[in-house]
Backbone as CSV, one residue per row, in Angstrom:
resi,resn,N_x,N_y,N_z,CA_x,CA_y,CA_z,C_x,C_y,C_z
1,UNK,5.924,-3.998,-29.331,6.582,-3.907,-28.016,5.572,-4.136,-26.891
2,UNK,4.284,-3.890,-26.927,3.508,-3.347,-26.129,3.054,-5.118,-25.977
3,UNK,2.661,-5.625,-26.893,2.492,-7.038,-27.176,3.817,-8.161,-26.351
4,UNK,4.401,-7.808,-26.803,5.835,-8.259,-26.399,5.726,-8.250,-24.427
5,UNK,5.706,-7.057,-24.092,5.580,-6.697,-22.652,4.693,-7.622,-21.961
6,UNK,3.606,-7.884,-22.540,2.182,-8.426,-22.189,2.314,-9.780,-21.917
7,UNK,2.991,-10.117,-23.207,3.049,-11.732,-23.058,4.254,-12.199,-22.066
8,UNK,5.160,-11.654,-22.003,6.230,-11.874,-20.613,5.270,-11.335,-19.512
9,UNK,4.668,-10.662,-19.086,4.066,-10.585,-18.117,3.127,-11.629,-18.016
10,UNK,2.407,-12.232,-18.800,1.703,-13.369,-18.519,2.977,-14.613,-18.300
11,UNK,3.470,-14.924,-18.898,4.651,-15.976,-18.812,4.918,-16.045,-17.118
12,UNK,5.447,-15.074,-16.398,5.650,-14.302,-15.790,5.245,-14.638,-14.579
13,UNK,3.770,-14.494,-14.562,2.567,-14.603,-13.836,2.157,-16.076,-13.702
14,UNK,2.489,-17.184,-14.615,2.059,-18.416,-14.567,3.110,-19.035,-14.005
15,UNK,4.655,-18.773,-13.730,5.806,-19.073,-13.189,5.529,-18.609,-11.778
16,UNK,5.052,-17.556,-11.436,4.931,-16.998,-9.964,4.213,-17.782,-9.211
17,UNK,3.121,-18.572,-10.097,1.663,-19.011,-9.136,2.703,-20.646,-9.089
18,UNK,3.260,-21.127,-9.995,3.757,-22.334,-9.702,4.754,-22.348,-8.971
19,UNK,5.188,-21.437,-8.458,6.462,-21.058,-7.164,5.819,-21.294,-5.901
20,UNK,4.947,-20.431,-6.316,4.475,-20.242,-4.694,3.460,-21.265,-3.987
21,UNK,3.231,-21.759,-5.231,2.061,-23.043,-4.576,2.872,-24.045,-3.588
22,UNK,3.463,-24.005,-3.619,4.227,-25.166,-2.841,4.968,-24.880,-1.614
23,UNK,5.079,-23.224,-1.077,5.927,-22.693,-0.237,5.185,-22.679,1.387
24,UNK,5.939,-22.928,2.203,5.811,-23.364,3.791,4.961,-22.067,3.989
25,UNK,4.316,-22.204,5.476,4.381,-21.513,6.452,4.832,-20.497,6.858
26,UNK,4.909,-19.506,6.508,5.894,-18.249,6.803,5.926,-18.184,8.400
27,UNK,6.976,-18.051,9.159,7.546,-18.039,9.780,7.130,-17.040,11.311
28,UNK,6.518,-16.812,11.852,5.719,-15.689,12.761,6.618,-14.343,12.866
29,UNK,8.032,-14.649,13.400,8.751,-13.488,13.391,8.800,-12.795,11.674
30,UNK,8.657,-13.428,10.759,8.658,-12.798,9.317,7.387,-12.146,8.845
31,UNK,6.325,-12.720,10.103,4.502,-12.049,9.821,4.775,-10.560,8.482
32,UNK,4.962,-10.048,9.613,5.165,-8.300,9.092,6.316,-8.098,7.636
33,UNK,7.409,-8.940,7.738,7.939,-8.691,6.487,7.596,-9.282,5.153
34,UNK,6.762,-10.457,5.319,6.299,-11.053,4.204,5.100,-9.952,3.544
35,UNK,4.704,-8.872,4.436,3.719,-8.257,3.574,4.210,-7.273,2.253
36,UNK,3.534,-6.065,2.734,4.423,-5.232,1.541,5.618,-4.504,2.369
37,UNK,5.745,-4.800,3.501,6.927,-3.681,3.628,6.356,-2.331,4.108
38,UNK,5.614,-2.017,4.088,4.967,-0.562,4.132,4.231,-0.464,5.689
39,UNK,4.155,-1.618,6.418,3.338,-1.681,7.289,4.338,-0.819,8.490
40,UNK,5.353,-1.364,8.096,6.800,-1.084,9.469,6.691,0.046,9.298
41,UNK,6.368,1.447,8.140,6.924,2.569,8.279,5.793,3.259,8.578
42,UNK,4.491,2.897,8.594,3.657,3.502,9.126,3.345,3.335,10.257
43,UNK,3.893,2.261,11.326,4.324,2.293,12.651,5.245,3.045,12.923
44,UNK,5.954,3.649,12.281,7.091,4.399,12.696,7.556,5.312,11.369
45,UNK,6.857,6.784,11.364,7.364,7.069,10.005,8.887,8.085,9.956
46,UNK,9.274,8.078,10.968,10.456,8.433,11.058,11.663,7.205,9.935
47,UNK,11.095,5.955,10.642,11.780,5.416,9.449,11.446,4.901,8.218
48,UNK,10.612,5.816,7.876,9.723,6.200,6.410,10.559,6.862,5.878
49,UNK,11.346,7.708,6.556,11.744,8.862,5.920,12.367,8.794,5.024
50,UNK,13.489,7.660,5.264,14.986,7.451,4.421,14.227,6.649,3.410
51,UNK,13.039,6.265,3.207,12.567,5.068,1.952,11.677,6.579,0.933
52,UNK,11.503,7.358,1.708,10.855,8.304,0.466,9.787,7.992,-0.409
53,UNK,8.679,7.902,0.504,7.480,6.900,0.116,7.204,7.820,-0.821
54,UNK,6.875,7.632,-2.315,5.984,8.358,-3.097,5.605,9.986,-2.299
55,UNK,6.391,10.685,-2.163,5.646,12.024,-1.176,5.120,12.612,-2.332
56,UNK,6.051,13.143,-3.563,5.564,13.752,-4.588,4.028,12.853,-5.068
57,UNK,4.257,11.900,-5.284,3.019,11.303,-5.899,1.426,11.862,-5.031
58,UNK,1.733,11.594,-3.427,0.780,12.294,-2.923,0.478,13.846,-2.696
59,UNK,1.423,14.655,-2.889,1.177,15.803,-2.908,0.581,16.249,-4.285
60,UNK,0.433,15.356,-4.982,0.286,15.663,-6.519,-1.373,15.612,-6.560
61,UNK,-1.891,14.302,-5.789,-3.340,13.390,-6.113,-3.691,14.519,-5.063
62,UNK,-3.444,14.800,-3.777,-3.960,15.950,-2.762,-4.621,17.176,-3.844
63,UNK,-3.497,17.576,-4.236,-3.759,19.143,-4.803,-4.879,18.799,-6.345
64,UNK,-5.073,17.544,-6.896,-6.088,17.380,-7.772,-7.503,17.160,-6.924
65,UNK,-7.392,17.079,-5.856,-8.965,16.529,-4.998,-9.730,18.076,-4.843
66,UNK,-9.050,19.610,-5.145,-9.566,20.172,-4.575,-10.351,21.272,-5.959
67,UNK,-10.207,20.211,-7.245,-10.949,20.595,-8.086,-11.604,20.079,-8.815
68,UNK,-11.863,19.006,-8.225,-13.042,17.993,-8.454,-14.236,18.146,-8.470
69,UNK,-15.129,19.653,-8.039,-16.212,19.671,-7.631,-17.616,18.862,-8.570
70,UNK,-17.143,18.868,-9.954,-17.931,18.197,-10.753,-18.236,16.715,-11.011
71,UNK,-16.993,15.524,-10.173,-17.056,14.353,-9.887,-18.344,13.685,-9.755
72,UNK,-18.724,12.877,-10.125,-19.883,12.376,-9.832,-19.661,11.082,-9.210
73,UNK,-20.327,10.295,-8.137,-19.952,9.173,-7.219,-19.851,7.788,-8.521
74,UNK,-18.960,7.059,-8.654,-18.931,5.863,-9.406,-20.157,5.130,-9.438
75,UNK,-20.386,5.084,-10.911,-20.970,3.677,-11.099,-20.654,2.319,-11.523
76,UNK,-21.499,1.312,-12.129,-20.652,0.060,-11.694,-19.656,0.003,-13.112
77,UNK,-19.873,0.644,-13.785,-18.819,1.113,-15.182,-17.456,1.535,-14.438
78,UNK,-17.394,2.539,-13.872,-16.230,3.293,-13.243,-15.335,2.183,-12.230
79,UNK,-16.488,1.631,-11.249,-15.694,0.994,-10.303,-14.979,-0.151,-10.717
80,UNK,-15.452,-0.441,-12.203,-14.766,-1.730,-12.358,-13.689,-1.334,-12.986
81,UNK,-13.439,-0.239,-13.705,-12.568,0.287,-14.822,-11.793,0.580,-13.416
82,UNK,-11.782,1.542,-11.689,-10.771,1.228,-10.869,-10.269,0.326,-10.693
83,UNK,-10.971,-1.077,-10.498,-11.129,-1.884,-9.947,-9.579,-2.762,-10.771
84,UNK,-9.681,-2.703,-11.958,-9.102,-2.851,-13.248,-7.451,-2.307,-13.209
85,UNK,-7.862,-0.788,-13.037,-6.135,-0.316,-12.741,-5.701,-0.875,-11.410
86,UNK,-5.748,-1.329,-10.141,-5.533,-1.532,-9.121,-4.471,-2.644,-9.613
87,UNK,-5.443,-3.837,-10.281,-4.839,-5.086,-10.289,-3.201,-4.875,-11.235
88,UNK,-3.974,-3.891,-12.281,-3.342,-3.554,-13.489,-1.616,-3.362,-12.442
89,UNK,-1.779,-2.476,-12.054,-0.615,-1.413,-11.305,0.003,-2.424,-10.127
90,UNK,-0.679,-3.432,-9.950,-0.180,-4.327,-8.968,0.779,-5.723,-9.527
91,UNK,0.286,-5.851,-10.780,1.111,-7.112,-11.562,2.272,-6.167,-12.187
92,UNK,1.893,-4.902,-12.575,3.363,-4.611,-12.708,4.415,-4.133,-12.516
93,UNK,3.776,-3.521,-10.799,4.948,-2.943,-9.706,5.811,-4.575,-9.558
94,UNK,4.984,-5.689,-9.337,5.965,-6.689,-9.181,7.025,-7.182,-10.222
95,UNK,5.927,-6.941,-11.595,7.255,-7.259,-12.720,8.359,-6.635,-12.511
96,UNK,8.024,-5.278,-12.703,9.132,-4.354,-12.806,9.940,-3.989,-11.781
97,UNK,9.984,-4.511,-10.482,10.882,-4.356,-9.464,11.392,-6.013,-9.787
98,UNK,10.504,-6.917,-10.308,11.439,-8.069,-9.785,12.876,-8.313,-10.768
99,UNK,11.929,-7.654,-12.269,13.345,-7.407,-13.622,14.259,-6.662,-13.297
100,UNK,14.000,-5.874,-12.396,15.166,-4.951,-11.912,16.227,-5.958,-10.971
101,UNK,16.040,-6.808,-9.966,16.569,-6.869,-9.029,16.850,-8.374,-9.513
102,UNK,15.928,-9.177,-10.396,16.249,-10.494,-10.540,16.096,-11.121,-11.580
103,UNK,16.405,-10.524,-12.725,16.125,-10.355,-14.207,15.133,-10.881,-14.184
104,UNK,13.864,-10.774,-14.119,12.678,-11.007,-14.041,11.741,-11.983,-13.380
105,UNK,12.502,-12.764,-12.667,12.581,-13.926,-12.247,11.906,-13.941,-10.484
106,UNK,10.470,-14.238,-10.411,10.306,-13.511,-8.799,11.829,-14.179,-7.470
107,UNK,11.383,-13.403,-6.412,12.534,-14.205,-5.667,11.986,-15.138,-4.557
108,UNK,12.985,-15.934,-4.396,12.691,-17.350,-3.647,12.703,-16.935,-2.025
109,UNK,11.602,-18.005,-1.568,11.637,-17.752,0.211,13.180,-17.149,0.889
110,UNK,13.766,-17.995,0.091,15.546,-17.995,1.052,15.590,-16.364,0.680
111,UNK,15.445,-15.563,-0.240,15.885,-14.261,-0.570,14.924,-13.858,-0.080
112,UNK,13.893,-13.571,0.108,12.649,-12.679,0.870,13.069,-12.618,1.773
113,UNK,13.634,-13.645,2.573,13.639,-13.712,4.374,15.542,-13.392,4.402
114,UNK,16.166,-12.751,3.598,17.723,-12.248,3.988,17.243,-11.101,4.655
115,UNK,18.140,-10.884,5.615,17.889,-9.947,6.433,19.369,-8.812,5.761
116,UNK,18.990,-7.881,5.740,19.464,-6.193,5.558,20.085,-5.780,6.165
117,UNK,19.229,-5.780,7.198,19.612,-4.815,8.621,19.245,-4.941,9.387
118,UNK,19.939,-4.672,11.018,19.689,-5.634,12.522,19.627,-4.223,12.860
119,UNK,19.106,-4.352,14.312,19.659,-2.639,15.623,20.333,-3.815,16.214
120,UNK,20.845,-2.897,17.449,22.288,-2.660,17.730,22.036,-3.615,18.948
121,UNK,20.802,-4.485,18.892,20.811,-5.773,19.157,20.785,-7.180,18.813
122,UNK,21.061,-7.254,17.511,20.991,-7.786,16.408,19.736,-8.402,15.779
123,UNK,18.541,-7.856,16.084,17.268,-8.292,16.054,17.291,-7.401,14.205
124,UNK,16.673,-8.538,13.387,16.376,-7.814,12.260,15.296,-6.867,11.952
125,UNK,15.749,-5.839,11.469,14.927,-4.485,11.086,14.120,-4.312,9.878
126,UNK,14.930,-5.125,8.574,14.884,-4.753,7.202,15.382,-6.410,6.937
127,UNK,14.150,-6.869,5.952,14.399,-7.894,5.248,14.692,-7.116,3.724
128,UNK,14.940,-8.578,3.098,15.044,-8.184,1.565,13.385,-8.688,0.838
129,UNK,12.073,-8.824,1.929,11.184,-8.922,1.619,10.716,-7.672,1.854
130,UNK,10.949,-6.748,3.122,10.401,-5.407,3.328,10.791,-4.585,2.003
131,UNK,12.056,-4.596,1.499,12.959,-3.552,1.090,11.963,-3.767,-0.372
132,UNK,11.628,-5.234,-0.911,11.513,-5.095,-2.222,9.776,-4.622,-1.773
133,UNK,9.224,-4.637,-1.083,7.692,-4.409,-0.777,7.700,-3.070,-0.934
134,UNK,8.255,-2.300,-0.161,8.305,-1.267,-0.560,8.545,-0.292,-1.646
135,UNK,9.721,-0.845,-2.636,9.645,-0.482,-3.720,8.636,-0.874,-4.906
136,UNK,8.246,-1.546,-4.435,6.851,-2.066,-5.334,6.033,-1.662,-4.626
137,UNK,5.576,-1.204,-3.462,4.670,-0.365,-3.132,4.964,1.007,-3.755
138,UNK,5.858,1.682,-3.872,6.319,2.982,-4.936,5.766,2.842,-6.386
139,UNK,6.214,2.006,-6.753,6.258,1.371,-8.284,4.300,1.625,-8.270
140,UNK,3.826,0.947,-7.977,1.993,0.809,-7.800,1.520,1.847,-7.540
141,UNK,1.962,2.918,-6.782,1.227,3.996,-6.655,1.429,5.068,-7.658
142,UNK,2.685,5.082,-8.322,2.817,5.645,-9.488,2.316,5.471,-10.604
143,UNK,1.982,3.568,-10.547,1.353,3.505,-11.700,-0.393,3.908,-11.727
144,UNK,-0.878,4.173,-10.414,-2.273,4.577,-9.974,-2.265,5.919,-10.328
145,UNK,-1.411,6.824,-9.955,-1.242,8.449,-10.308,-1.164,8.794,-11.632
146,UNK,-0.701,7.699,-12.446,-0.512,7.779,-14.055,-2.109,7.704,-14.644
147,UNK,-2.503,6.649,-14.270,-3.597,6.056,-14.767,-4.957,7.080,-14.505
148,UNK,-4.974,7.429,-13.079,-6.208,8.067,-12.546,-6.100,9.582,-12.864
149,UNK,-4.966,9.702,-12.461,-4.451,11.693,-13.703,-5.652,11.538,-14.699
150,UNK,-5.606,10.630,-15.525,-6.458,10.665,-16.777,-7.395,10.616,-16.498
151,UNK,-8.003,9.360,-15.850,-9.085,8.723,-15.815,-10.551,9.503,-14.480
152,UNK,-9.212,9.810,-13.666,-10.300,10.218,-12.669,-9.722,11.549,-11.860
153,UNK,-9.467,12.450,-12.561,-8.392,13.365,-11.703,-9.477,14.296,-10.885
154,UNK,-8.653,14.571,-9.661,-9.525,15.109,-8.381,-10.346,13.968,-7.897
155,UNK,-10.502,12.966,-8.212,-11.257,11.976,-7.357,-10.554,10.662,-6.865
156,UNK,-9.541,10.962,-6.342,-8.222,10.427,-5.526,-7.564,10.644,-4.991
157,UNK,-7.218,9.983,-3.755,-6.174,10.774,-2.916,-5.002,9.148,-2.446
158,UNK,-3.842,9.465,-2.461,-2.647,8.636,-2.521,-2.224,8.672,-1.197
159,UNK,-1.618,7.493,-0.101,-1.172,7.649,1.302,-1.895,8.960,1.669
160,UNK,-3.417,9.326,1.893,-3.432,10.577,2.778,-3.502,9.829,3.763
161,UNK,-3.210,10.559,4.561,-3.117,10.391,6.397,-4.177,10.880,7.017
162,UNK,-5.095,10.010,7.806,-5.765,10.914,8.728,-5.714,10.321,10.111
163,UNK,-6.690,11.220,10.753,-6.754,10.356,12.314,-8.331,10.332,12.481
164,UNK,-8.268,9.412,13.078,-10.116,8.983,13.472,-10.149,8.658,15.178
165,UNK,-11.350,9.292,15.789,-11.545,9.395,17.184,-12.673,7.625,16.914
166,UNK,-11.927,6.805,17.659,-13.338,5.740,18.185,-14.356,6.218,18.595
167,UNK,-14.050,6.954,19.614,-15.273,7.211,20.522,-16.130,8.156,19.856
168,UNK,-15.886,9.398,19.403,-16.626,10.662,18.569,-16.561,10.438,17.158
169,UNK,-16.731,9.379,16.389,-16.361,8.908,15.261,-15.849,9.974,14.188
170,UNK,-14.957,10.982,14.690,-14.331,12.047,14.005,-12.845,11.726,13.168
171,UNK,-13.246,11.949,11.777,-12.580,11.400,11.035,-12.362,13.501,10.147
172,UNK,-10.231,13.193,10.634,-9.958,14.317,10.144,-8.739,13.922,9.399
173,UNK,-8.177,14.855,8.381,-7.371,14.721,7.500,-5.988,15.759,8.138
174,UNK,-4.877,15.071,8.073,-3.586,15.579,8.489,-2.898,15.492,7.164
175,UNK,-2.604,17.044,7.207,-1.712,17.266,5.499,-0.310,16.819,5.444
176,UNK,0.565,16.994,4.486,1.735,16.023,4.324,2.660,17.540,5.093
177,UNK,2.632,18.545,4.765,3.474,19.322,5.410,3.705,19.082,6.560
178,UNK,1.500,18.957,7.752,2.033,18.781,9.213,2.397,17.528,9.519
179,UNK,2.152,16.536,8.841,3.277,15.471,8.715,4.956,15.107,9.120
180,UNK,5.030,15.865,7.939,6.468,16.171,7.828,7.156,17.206,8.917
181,UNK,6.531,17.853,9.183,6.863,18.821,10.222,6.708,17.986,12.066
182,UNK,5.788,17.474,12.020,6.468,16.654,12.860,7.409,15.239,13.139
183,UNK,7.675,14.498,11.915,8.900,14.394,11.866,9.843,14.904,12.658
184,UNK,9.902,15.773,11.251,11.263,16.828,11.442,11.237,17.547,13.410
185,UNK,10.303,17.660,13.966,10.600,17.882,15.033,10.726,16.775,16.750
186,UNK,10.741,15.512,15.746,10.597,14.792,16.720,9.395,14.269,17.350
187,UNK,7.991,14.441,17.056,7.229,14.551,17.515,5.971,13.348,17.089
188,UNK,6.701,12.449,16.406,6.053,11.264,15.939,4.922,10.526,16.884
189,UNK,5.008,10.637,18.012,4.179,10.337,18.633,2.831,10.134,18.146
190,UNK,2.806,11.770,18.152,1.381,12.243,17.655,1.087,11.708,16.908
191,UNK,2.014,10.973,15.608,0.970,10.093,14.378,0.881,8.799,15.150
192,UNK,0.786,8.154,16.163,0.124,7.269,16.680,-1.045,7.269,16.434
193,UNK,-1.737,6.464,15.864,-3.193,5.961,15.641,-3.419,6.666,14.511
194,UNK,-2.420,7.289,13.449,-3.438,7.557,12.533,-3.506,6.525,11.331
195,UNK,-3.852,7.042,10.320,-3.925,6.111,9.204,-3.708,6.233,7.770
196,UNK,-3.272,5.960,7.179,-2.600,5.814,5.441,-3.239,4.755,4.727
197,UNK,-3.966,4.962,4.398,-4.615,3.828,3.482,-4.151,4.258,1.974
198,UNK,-3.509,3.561,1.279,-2.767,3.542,-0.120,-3.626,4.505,-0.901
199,UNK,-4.463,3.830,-1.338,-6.117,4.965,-2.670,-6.869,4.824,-2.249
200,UNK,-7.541,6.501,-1.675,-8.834,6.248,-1.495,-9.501,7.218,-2.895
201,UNK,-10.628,6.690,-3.265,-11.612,7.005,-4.112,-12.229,7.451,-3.503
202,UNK,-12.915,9.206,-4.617,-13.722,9.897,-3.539,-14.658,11.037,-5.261
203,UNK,-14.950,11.898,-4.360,-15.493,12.669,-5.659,-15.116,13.880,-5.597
204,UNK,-14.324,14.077,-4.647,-12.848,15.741,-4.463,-13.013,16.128,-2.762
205,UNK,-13.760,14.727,-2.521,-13.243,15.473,-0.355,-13.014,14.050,-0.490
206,UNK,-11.599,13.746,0.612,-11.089,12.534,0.583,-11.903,11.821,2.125
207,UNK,-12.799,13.261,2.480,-12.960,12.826,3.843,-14.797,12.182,3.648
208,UNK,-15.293,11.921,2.329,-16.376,11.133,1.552,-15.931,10.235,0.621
209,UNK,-15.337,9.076,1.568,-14.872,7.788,0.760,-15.715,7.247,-0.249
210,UNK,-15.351,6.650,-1.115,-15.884,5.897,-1.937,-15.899,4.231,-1.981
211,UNK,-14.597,4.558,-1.634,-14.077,2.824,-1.983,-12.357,3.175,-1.698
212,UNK,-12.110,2.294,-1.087,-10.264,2.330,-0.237,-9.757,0.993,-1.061
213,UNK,-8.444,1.208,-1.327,-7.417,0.092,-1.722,-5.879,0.015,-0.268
214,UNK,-6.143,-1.302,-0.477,-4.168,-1.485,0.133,-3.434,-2.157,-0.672
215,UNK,-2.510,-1.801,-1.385,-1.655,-2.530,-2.174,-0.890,-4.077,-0.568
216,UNK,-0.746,-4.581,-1.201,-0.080,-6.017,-0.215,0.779,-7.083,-1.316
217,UNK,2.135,-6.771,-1.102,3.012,-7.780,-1.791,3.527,-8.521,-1.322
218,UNK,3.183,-9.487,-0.735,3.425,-10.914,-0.229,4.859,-11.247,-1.496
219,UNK,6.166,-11.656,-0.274,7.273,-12.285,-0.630,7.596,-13.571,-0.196
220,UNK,7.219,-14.937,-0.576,7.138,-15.188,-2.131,5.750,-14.397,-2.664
221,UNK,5.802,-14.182,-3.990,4.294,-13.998,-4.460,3.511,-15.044,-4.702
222,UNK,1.930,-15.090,-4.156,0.862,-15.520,-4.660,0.188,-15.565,-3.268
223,UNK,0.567,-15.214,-2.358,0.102,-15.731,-1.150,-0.861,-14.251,-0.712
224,UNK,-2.390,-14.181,-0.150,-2.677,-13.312,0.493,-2.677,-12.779,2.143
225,UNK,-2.676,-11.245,1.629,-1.758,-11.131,3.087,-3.191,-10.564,4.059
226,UNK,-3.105,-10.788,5.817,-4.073,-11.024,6.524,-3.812,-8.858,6.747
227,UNK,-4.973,-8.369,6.987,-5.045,-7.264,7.861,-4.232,-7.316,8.819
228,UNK,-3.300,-6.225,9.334,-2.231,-6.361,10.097,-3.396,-6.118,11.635
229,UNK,-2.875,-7.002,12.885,-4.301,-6.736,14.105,-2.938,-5.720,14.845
230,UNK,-3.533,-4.806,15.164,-2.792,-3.822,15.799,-2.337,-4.225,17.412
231,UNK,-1.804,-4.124,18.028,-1.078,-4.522,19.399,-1.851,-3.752,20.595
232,UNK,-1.550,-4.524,21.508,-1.945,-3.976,23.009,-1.649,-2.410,23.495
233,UNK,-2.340,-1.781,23.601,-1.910,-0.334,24.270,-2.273,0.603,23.179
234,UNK,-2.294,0.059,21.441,-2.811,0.793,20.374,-4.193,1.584,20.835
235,UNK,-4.282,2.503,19.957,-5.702,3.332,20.368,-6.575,2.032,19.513
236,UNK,-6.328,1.048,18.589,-6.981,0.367,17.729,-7.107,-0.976,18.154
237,UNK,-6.620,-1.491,19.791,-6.007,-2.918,19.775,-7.400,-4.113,19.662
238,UNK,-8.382,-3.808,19.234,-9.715,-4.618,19.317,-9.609,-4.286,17.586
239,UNK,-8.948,-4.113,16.571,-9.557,-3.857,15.456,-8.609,-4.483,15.117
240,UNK,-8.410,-4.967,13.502,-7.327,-4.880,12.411,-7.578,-3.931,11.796
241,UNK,-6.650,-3.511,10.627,-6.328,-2.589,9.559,-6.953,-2.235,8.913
242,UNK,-7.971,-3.510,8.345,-8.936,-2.956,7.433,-10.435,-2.715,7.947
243,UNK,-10.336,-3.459,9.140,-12.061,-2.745,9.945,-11.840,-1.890,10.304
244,UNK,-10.603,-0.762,10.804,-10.848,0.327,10.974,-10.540,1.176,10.184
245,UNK,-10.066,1.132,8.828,-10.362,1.268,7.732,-11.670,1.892,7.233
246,UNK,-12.263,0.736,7.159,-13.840,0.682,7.006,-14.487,1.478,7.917
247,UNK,-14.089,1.549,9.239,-15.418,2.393,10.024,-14.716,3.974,10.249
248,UNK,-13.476,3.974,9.807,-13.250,5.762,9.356,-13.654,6.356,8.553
249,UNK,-13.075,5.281,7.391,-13.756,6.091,5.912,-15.138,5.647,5.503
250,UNK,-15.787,4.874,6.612,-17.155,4.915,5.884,-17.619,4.044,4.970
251,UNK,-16.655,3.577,4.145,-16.264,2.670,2.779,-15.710,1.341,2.821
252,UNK,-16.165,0.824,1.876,-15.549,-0.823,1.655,-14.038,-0.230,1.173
253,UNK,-12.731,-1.204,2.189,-11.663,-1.043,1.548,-11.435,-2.559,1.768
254,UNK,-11.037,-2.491,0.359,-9.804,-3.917,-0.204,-8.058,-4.067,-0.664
255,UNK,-7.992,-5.173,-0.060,-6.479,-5.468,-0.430,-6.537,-5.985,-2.025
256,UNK,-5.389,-5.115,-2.531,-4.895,-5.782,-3.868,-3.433,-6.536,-4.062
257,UNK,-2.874,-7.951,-4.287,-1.980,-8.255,-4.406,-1.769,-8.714,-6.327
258,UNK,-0.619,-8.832,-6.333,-0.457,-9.649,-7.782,-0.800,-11.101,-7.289
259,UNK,-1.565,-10.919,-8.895,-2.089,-12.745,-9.265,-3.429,-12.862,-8.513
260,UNK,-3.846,-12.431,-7.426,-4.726,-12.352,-6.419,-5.964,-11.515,-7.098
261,UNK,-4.969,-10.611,-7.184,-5.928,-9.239,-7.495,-6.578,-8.641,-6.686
262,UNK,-7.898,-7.890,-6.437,-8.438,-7.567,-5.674,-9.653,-8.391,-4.778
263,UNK,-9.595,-7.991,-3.233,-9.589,-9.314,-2.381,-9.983,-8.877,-0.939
């Protein structure tokens, strides 16, 4: 079976890259939905809410970081064996959302770019490229929580959130409760400027990076996706995603897509 799985996933994988080699220009208004989907709700996690990002998964990798004390910082054995599940967990969040939704079959530009859902100006909200990004952003982080449970438990942390000062280069960690609690009170504001980076690798303080991942599922697949550059008036608008990334946590962070891999 296990054999069986493997070789459709390669099959799979050599059909995806010959799809996508040939596909246009994505479209500027589609920038943001061709990625994974995940970008829109961390601009706004109020409408995070109803997608139910992995919360359990991160409350799970949180509460293993705080008994880690014996971790020792990776060497080049370890980082590659991460390096390894990343890609691993990334070819088969896409299989397995695309067998779900398209008997295995990735989906074509025309289906990435259907639109879902408009506001009540008819401007689209939700592609069927966000919707499947996101569930394959679910799919990947579960398969990271599976893998690193074993492999590296307490020396990971899943969507933590923090906030980082530019100016006082103060880099602090916001827990999922006060999270959620402001939500729930309206008060979203306040997560303006902070940050969710997918896995960070650490040795049981998430706030001594190791090495950062972003999962990125480009719809069609094969295409890599750019650091999102944050907008005018952002506390970040001179940076993209992953340089400030990098100068919070201290650490090299990379994007992982399928077929791409890590990048």
């Amino acid at each position: 079976m296990r054999f069986r799985l493997a070789a459709l996933l390669s099959c799979w994988l050599l059909l995806c890259g010959c799809q996508s080699a040939g596909g246009g220009q994505t479209r500027r208004e589609y920038k943001q939905a061709m990625d994974s989907g995940m970008s829109a709700c961390r601009q706004n996690p109020a409408y995070c809410a109803e997608v139910a990002v992995s919360a359990g998964l991160r409350t799970t990798a949180s509460a293993g970081a705080s008994v880690a004390g014996a971790l020792q910082v990776m060497d080049a054995v370890a980082k590659a064996r991460v390096r390894e599940i990343m890609e691993t967990c990334a070819n088969e969040a896409e299989f397995d959302v695309n067998l779900q939704h398209f008997g295995g079959q990735p989906p074509t530009k025309e289906q990435c770019e259907e639109v879902l859902k408009r506001d009540a100006a008819g401007n689209p909200v939700l592609t069927r490229a966000m919707k499947l990004g996101q569930e394959k952003h679910v799919a990947a982080l579960r398969c990271v929580q599976l893998r690193l449970s074993v492999e590296r438990p307490g020396g990971f942390s899943l969507e933590q959130r923090y906030r980082y000062d530019l100016e006082t280069k103060v880099l602090e960690l916001i827990s999922k409760a006060a999270e959620l609690e402001l939500i729930r009170t309206g008060k979203t504001a306040r997560l303006k400027g902070t940050l969710v980076p997918d896995v960070v690798i650490h040795s049981g303080n998430p706030l001594r990076a190791e090495v950062g991942y972003d999962f990125k599922f480009s719809c069609p697949v094969g295409k890599s996706s750019p650091w999102h550059d944050y907008p005018r008036g952002h506390p970040y608008r001179d940076y993209n995603q992953g340089r400030i990334y990098e100068l919070s946590l201290q650490a090299p962070v990379f994007r992982v897509s399928p077929i791409l891999g890590v990048y």
